[in-house]
C-alpha positions as CSV (number, residue, x, y, z in Angstrom):
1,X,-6.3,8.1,-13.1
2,X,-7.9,7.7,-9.9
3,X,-10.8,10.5,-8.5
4,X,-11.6,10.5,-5.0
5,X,-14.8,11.9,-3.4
6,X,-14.1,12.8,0.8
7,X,-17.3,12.7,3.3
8,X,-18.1,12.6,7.1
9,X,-16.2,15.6,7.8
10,X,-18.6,18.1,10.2
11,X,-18.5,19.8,13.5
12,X,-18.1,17.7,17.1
13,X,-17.7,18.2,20.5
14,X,-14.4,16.8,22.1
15,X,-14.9,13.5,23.4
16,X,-17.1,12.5,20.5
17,X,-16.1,10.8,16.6
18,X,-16.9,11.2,13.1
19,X,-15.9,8.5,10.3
20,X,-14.3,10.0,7.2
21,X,-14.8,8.0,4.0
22,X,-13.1,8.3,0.9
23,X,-15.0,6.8,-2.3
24,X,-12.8,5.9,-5.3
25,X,-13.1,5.7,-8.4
26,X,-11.6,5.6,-12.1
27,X,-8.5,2.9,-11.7
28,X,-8.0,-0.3,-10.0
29,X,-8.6,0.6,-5.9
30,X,-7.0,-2.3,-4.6
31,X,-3.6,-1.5,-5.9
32,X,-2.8,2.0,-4.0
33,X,-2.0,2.4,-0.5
34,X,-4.7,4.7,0.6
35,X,-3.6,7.8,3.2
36,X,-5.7,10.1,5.1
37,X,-3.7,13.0,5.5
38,X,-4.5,16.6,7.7
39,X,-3.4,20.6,7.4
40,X,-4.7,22.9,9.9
41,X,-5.0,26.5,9.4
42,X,-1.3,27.8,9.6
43,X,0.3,24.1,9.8
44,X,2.0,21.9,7.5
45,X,-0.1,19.3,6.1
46,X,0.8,16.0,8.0
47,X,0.2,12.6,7.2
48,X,-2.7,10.8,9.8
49,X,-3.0,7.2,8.8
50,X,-1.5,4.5,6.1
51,X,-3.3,1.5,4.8
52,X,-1.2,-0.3,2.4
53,X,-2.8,-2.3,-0.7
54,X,-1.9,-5.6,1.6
55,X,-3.5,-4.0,4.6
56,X,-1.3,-3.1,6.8
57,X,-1.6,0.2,9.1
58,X,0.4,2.9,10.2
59,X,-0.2,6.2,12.7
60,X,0.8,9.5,13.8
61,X,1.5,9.4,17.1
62,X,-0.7,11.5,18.1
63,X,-3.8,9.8,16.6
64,X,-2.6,6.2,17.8
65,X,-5.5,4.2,19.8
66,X,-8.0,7.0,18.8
67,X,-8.4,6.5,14.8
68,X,-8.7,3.7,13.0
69,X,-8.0,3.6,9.4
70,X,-9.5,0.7,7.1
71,X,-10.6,0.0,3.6
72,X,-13.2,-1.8,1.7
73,X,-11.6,-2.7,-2.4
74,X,-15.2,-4.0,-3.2
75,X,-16.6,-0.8,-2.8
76,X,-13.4,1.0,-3.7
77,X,-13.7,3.1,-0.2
78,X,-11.3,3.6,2.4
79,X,-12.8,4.9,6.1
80,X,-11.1,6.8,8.8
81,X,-12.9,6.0,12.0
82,X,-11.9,8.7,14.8
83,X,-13.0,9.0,18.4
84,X,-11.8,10.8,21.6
85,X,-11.7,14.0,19.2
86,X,-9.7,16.3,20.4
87,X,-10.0,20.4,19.7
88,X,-6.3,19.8,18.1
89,X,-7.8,17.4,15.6
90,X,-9.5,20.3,14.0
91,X,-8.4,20.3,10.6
92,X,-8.9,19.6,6.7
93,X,-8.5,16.1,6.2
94,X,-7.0,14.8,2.2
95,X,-7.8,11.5,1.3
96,X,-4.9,10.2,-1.0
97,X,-3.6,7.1,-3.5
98,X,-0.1,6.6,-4.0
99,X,1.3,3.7,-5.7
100,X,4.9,4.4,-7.6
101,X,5.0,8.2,-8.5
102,X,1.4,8.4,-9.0
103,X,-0.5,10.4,-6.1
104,X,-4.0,11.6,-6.1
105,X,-6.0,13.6,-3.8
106,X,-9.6,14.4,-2.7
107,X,-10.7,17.9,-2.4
108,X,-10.7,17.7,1.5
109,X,-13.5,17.3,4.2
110,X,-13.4,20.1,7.1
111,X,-13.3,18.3,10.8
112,X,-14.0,20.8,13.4
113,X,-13.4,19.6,17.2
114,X,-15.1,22.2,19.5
115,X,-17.5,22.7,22.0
């Protein structure tokens, strides 16, 4: 069982960034790709950013060159760094763990892009 605890989240002008973290704990961190995943109000929730448990990255288009996804397995935290905000980057952002057919989620930080 993993629990995850979001934070960062707040409100910013466009233009400007926030870093999302994502502390873990109750299970072995270093094992679960981590995901930072999105839903705004009326949408789908879409997946952001991958980091696998080897390290390796992965975006949504839409984010690509602006966040920057990353993890630390000593501190059992993963980080989504995110500039050049955008008003359409407003959103609840999930922090997840998935390995096999185990997922767990955070209760969600609120990012609001507006001026």
């Amino acid at each position: 069982q993993v629990q995850l605890v979001e934070s960062g989240g707040g409100l910013v002008q466009p233009g400007g960034s926030l870093r999302l973290s994502c502390a873990a704990s109750g299970s072995i961190f270093s094992v679960y790709d981590m995901n930072w995943y999105r839903q705004a109000p009326g949408k789908e929730r879409e997946l952001v950013a991958v980091i696998t448990s080897g390290g390796s990255t992965n975006y949504v288009d839409s984010v690509k060159g602006r966040f920057t996804i990353s993890r630390d397995n000593a501190k059992n935290t993963v980080y989504l760094q995110m500039n050049s905000l955008k008003p359409e980057d407003t959103a609840v952002y999930y922090c997840n763990a998935h390995r096999g057919p185990l997922d767990h989620w955070g209760q969600g930080t609120q990012v609001t892009v507006s001026s």
